[in-house]
SEDRENMAR-679526 format. One line per 2 residues: number of its first residue (from 1); their letters; for each residue x, y, z of N, C-alpha, C. Coordinates in Angstrom, 1 decimal. Layout:
! residues N
NUM = a = X Y Z X Y Z X Y Z ~ ...
//
This chain:
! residues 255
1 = xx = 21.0 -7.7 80.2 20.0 -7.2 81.2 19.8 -8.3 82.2 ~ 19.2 -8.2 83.2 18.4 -8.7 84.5 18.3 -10.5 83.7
3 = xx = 17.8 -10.3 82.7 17.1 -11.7 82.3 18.1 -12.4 81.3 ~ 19.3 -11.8 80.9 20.5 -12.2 80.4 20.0 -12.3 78.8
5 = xx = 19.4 -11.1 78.4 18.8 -11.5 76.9 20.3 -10.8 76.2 ~ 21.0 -11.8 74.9 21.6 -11.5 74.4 21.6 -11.0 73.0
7 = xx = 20.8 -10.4 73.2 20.7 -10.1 71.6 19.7 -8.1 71.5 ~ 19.9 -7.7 70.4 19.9 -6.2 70.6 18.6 -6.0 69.6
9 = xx = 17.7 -5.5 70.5 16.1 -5.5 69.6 16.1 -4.9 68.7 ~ 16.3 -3.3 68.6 17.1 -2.6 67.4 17.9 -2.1 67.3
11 = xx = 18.6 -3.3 66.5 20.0 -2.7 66.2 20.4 -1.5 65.8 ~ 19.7 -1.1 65.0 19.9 -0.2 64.1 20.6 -0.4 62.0
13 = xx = 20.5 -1.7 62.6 21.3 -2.5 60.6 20.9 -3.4 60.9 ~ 20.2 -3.9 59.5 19.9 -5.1 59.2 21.3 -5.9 58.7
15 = xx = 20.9 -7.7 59.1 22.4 -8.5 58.1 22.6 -8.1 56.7 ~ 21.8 -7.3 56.0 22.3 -7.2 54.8 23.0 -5.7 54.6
17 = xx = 22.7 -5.2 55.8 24.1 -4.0 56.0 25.5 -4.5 56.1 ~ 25.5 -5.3 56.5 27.0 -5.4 57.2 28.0 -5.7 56.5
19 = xx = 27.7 -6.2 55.3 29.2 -6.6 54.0 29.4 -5.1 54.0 ~ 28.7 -3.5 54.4 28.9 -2.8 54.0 30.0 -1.7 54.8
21 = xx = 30.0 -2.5 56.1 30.4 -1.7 57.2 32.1 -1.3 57.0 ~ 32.3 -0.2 57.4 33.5 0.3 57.5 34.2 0.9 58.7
23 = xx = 35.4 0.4 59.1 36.0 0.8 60.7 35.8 2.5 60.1 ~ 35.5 3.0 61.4 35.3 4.3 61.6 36.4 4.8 62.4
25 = xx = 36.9 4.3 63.4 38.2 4.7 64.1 38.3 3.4 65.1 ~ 39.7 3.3 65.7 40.0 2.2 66.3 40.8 2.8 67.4
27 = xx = 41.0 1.8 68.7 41.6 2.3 69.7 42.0 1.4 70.7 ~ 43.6 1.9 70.5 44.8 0.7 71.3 44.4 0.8 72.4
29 = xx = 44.8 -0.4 73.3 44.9 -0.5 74.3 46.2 -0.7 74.8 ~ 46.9 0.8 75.4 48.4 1.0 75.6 49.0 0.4 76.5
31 = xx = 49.9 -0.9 76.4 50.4 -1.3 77.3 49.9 -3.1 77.9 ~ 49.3 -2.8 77.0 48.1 -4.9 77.4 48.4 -5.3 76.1
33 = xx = 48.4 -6.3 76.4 48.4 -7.9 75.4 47.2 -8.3 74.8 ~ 46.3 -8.1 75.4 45.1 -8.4 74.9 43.8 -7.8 76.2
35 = xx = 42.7 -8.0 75.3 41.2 -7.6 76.2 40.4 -8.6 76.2 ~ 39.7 -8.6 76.8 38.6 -9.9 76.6 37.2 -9.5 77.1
37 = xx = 37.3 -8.4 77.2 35.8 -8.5 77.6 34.9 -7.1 76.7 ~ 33.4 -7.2 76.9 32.4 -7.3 76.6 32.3 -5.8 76.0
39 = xx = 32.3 -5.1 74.9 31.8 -3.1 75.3 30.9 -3.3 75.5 ~ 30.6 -2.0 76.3 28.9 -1.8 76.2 28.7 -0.6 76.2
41 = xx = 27.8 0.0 75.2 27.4 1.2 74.8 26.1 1.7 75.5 ~ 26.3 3.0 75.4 25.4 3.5 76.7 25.3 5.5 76.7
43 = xx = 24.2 6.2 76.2 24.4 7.4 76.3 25.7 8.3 75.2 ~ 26.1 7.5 74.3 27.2 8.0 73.4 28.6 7.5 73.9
45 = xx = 28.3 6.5 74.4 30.4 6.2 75.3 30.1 4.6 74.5 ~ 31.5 4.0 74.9 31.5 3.0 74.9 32.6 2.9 75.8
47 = xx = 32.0 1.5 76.8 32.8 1.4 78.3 33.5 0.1 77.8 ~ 34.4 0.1 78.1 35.4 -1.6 78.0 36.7 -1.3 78.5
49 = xx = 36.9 -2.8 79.3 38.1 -3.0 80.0 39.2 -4.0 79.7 ~ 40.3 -4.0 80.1 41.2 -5.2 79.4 41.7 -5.6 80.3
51 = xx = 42.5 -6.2 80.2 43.7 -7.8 80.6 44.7 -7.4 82.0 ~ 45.3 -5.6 81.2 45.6 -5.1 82.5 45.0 -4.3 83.0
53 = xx = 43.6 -4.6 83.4 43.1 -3.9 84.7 42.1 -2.5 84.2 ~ 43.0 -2.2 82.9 42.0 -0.4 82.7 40.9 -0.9 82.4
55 = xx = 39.9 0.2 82.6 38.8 0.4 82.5 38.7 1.7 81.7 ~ 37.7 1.8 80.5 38.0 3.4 79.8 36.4 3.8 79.4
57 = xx = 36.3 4.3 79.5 35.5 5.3 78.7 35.2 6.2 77.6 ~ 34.7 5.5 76.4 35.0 6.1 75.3 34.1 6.9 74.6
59 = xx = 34.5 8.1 73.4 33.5 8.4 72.6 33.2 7.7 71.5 ~ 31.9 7.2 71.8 31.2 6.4 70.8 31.4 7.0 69.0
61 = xx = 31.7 8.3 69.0 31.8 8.5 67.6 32.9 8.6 67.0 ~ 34.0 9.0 68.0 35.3 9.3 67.6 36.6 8.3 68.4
63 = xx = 36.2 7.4 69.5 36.8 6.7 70.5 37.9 7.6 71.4 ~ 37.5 8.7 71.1 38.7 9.1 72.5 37.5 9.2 73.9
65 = xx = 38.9 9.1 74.8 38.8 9.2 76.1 38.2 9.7 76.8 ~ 36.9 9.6 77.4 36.7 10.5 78.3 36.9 10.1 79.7
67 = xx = 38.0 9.1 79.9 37.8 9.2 81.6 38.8 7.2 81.8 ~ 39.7 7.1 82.2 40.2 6.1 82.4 40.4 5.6 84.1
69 = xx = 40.0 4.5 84.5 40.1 4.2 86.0 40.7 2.8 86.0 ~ 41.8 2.9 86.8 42.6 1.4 87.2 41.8 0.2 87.8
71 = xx = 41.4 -0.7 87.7 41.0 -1.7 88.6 41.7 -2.2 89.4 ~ 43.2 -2.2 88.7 44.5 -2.8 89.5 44.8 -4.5 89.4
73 = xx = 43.5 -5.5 88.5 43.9 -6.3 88.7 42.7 -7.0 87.1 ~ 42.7 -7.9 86.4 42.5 -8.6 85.3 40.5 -7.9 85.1
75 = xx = 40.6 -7.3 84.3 39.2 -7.3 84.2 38.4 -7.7 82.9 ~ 37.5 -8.5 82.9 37.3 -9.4 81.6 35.9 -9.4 81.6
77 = xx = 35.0 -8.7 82.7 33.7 -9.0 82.8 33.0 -7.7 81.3 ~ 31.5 -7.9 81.3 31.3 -7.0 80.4 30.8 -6.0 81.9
79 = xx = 30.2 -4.3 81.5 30.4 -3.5 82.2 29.0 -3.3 82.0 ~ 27.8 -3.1 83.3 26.2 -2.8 83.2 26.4 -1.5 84.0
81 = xx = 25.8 -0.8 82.7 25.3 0.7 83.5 24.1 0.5 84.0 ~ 23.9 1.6 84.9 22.4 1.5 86.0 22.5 2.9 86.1
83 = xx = 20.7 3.8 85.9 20.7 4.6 86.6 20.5 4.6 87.9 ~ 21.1 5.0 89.2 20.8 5.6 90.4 19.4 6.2 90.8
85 = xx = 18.4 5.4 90.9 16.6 5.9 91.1 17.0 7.2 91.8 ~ 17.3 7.2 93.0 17.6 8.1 94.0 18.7 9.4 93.8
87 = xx = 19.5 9.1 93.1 20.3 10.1 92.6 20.4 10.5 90.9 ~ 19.9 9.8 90.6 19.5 9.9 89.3 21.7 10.0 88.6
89 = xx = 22.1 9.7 89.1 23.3 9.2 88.7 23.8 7.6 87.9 ~ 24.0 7.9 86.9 24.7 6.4 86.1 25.6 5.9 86.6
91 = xx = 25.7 4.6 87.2 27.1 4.0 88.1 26.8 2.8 86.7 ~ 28.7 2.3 86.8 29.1 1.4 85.7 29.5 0.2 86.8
93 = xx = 28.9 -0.9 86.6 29.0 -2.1 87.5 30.0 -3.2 86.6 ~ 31.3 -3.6 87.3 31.9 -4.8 86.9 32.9 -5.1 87.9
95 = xx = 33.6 -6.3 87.4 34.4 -7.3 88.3 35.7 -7.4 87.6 ~ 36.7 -7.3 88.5 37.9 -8.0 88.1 38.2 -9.3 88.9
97 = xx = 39.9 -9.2 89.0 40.5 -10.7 90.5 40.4 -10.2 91.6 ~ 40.1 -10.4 92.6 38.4 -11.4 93.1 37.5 -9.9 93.4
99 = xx = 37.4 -8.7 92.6 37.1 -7.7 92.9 35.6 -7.4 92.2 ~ 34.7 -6.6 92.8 33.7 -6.1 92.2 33.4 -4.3 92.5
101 = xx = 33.4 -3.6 91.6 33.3 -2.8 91.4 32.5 -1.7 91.0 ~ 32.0 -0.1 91.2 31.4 0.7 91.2 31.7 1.8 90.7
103 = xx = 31.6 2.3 89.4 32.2 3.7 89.4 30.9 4.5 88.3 ~ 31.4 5.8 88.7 30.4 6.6 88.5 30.7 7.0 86.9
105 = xx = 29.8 6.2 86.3 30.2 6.1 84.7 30.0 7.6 84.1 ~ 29.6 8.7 84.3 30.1 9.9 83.8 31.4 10.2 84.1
107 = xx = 31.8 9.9 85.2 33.2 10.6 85.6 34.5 9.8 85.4 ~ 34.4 8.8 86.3 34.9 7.4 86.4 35.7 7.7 87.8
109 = xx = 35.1 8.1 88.9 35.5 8.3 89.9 35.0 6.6 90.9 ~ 35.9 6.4 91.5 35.2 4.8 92.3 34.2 5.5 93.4
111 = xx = 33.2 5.0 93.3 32.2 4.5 94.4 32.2 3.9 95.1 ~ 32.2 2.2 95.0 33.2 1.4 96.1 34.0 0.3 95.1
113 = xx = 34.7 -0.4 96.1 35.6 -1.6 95.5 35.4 -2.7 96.4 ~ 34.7 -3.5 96.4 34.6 -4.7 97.3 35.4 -5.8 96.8
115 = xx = 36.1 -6.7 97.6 37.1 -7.9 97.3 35.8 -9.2 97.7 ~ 35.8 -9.8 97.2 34.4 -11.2 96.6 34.7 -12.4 96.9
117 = xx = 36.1 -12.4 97.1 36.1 -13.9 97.5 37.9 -13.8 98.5 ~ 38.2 -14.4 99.4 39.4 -14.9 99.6 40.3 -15.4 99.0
119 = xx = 39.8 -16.4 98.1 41.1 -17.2 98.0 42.2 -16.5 96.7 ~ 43.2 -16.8 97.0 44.3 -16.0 96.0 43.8 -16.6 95.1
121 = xx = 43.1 -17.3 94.3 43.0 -17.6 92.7 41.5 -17.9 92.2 ~ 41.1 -16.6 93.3 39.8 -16.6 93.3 39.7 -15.3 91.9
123 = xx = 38.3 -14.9 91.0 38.1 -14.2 90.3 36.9 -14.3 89.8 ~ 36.5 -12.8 89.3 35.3 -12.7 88.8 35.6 -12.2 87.1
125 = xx = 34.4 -13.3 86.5 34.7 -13.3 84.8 33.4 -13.0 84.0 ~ 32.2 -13.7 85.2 30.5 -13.2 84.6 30.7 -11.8 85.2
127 = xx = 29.8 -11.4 84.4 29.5 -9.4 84.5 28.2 -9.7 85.9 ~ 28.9 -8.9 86.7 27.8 -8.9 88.2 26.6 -8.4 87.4
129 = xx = 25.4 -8.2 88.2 24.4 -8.4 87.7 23.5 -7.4 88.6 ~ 23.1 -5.7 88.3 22.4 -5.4 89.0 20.6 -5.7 88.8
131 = xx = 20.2 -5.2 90.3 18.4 -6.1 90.0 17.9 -5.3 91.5 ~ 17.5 -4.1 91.5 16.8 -4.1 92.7 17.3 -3.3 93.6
133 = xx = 18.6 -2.5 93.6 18.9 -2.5 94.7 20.5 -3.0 95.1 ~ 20.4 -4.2 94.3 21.4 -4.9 94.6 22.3 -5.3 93.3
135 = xx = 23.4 -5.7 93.7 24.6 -6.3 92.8 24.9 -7.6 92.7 ~ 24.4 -8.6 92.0 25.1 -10.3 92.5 25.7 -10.3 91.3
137 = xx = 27.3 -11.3 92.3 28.2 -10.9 91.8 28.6 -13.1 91.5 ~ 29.2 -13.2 90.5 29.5 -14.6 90.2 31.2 -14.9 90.5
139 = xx = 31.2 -15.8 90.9 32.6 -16.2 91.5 33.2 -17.1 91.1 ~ 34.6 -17.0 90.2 35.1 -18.2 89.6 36.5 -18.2 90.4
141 = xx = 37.5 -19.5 89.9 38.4 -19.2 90.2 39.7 -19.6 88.6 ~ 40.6 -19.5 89.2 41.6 -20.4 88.2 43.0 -21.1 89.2
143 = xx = 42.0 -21.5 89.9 43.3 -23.0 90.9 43.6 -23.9 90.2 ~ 42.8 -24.7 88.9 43.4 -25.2 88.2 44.8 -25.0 87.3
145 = xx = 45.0 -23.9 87.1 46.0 -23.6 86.5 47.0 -23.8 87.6 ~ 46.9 -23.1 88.7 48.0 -23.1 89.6 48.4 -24.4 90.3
147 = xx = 47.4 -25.4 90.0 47.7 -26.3 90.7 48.4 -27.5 89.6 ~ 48.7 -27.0 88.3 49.9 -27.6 87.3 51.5 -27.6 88.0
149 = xx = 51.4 -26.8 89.0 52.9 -27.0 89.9 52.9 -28.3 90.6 ~ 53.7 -29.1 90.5 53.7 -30.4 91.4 53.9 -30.3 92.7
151 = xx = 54.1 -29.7 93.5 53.7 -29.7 94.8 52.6 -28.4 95.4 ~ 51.6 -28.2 94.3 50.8 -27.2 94.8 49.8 -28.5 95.5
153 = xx = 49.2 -28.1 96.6 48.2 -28.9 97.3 46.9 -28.6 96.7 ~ 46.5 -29.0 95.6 44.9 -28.9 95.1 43.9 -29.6 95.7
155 = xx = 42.8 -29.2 96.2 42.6 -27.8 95.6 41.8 -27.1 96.5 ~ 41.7 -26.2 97.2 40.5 -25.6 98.5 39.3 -25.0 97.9
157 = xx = 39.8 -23.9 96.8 38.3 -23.1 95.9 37.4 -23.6 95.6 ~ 35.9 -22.7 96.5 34.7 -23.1 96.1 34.1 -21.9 95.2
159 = xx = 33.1 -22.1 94.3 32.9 -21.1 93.9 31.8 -20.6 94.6 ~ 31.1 -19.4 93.8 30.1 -19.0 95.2 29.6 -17.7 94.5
161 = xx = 28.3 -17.2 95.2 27.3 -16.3 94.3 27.2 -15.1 95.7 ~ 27.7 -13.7 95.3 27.9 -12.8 96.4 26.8 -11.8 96.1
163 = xx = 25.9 -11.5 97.0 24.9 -10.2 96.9 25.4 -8.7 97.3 ~ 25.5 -7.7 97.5 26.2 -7.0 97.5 25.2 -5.4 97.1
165 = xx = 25.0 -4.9 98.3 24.3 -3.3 98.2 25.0 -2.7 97.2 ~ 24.0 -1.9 96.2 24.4 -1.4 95.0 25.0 0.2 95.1
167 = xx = 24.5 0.3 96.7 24.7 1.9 97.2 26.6 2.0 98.2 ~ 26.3 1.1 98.6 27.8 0.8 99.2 28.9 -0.2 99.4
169 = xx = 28.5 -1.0 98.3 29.0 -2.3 98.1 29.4 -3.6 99.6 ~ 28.5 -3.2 100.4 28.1 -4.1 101.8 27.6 -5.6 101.4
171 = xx = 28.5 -6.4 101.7 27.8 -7.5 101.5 26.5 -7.9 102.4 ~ 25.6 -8.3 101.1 24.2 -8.8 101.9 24.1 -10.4 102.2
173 = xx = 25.0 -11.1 101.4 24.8 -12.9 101.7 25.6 -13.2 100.5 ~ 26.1 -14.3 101.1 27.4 -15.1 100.2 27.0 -16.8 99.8
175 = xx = 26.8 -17.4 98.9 26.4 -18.8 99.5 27.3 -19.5 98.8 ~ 27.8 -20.7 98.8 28.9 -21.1 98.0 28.1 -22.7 97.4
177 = xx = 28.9 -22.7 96.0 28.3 -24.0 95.2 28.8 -25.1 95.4 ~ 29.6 -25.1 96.2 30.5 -26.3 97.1 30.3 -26.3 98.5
179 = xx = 29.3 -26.6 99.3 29.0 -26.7 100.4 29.8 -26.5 101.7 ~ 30.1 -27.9 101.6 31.3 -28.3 102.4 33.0 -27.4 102.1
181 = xx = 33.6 -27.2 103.4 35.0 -26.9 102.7 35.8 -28.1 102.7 ~ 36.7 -27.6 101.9 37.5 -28.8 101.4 38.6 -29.5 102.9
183 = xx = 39.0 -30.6 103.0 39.7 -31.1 103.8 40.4 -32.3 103.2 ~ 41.8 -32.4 103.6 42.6 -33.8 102.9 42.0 -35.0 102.9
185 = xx = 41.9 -35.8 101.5 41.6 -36.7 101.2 42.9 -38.1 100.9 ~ 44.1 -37.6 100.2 44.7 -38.6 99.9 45.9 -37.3 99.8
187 = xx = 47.4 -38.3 99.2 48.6 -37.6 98.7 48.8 -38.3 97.5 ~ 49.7 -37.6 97.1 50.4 -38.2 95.8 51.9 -38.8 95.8
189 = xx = 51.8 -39.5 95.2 53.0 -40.6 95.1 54.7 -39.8 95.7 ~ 54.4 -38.6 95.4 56.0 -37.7 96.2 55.5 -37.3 97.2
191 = xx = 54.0 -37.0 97.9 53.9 -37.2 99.6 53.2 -35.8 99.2 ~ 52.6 -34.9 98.2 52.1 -33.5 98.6 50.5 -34.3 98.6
193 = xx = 50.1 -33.3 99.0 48.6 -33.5 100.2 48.0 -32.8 99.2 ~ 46.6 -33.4 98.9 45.2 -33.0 98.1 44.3 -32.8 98.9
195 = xx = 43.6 -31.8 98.3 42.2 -31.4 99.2 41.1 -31.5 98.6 ~ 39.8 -31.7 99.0 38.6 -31.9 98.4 37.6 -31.9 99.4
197 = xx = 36.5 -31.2 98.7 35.6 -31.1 97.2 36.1 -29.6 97.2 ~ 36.1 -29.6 95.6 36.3 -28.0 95.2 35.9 -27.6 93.8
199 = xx = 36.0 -26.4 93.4 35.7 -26.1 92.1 34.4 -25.3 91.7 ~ 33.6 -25.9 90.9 32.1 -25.7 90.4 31.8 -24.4 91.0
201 = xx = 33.2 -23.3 89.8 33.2 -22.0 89.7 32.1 -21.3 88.6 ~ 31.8 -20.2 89.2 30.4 -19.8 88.2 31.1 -18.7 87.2
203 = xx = 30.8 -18.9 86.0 32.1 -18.3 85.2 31.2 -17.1 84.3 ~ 30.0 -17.1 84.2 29.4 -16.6 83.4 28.3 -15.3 84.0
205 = xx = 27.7 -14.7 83.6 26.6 -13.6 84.2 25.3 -14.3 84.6 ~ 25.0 -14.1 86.2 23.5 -15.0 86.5 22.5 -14.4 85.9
207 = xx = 21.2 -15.0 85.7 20.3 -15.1 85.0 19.0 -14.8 86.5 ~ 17.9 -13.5 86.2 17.0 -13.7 87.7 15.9 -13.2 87.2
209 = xx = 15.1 -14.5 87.5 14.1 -14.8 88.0 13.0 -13.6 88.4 ~ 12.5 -12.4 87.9 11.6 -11.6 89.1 10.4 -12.2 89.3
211 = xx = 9.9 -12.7 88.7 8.4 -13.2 88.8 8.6 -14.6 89.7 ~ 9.4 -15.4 90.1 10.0 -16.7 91.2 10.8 -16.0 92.2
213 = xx = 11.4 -14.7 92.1 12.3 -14.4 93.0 13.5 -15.1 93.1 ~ 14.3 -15.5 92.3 15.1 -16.8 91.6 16.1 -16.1 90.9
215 = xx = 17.5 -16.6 91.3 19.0 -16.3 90.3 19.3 -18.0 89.9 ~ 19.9 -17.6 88.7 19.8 -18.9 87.7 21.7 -19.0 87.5
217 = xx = 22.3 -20.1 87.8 23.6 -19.7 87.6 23.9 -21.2 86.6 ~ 25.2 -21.4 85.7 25.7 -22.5 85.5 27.3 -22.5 86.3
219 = xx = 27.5 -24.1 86.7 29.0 -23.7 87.8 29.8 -24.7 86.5 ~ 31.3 -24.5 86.8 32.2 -25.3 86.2 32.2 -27.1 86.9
221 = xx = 33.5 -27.3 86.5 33.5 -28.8 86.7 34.6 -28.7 88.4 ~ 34.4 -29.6 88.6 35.3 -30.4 89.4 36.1 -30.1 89.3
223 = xx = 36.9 -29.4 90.4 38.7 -29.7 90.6 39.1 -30.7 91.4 ~ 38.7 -31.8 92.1 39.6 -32.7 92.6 39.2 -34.1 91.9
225 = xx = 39.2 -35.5 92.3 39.0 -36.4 92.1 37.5 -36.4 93.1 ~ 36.7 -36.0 93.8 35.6 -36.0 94.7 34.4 -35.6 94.0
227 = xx = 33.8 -36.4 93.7 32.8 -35.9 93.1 31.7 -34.7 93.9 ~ 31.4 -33.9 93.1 30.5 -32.7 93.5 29.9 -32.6 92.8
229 = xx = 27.9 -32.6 93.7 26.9 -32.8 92.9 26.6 -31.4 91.9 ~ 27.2 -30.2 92.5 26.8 -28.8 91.5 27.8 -28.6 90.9
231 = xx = 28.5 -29.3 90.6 29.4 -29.0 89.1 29.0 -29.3 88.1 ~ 29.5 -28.7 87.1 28.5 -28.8 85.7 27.1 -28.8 85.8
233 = xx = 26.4 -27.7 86.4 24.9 -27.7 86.8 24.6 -26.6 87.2 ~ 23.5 -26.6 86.7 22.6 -25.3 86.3 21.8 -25.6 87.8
235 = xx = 22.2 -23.7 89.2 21.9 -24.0 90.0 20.6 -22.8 90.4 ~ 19.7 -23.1 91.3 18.8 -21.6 91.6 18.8 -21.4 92.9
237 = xx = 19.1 -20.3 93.3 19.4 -19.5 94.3 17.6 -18.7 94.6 ~ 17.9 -18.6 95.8 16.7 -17.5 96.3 17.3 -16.0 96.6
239 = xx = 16.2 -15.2 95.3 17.2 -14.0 95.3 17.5 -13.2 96.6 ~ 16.4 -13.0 97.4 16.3 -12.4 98.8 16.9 -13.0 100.1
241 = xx = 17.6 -14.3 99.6 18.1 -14.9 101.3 19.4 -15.4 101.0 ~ 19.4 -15.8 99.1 20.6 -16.4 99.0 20.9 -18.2 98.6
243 = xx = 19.9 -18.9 99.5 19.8 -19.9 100.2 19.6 -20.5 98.7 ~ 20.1 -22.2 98.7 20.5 -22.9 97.2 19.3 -23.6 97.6
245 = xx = 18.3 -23.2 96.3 16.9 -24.5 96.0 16.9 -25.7 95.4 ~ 17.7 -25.2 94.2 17.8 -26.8 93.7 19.3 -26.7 92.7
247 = xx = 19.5 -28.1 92.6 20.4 -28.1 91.2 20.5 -29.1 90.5 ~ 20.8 -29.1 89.3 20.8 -30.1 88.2 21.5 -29.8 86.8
249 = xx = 22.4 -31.2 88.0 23.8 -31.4 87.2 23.6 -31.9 85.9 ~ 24.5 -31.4 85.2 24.4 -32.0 83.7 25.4 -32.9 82.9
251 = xx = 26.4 -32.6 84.0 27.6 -33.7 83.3 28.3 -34.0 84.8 ~ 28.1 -35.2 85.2 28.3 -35.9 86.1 29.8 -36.2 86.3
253 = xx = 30.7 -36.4 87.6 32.0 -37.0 87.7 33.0 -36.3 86.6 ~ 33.2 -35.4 85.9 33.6 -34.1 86.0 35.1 -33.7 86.5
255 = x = 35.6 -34.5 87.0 36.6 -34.4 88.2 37.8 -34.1 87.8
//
């Protein structure tokens, strides 16, 4: 939820149910290697997406299908239903690479598809977050990995916290956890060119504030040798403008 509580008030089983539990049915995921993200149960379905891009909708009692939609690109976030005040319609909110997404969780028809960040190794891995009206959406990247090529020029990606109308996916404000954009700093011994400050990608679901008006994020570390003060640091955002109030880093030089 809104306040990122993880834990389920009633379950329905206590821990001394569970030595007793027995798979009731199971369900492949045709064609992927693996899934990584979150189900979430909701009105008798259970929604979860995988590795390659599907998104599905399932029966909670028996796991078949009621309704499959492509993302087209890695989805790993967990999936927040929302009723529609106004339409009294359930839309399913999540993110894939660098995508954030809208679909109408009875049907699974898209509502919108917004792209979140630029950069090619840009991605979304925290589950956007609706609150109001609105969608904020958490921005990671994985340039680290790409930049294991010896003449990749690391690294430009900043990470960054996107607001986003829940009715049309219109961006409302973008702010990024790396201020400055990155510009060459030094080369490496065979002459390829490094860039900095970058990184301090937000990898997880933001946390908000109603009573401060406040989104709560944690960013990653450092991708260059440049130190950057919101890496590894728990940062707060002003929910309504966007604008970065404070932060406090927790593990310093990071790089």
């Amino acid at each position: 939820d809104a306040t990122n509580t993880r834990f389920q008030a009633r379950p329905g089983l206590a821990a001394k149910d569970v030595p007793k539990l027995k798979v009731k049915w199971a369900f492949a995921f045709q064609g992927d290697v693996r899934t990584v993200s979150q189900p979430t149960v909701m009105g008798g379905r259970v929604f979860v997406s995988s590795w390659g891009g599907k998104v599905y909708s399932l029966d909670a009692a028996t796991g078949c299908t009621y309704w499959l939609y492509d993302a087209q690109s890695i989805a790993r976030t967990a999936i927040q239903i929302v009723k529609d005040p106004q339409t009294n319609r359930y839309v399913a909110f999540f993110g894939s690479h660098p995508w954030a997404h809208a679909v109408d969780a009875e049907t699974g028809k898209v509502l919108w598809k917004v792209r979140v960040d630029d950069h090619k190794e840009g991605r979304v891995t925290g589950a956007p977050m609706y609150y109001n009206g609105r969608v904020i959406v958490p921005v990671a990247s994985g340039e680290e990995v790409a930049s294991s090529a010896p003449k990749y020029e690391c690294c430009t990606f900043r990470g960054s916290l996107v607001s986003l109308d829940a009715k049309t996916g219109k961006q409302i404000w973008k702010t990024y956890t790396v201020p400055d954009l990155a510009k060459p700093y030094k080369k490496t011994a065979d002459g390829t060119q490094l860039w900095g400050p970058a990184g301090a990608g937000i990898w997880s679901a933001p946390t908000i504030d109603e009573k401060r008006k406040r989104i709560y994020v944690g960013t990653g570390n450092s991708y260059t040798g440049i130190d950057v003060p919101t890496s590894d640091a728990i940062l707060a955002f002003d929910l309504e403008t966007g604008s970065l109030l404070w932060s406090a880093q927790v593990t310093p030089k990071d790089n």
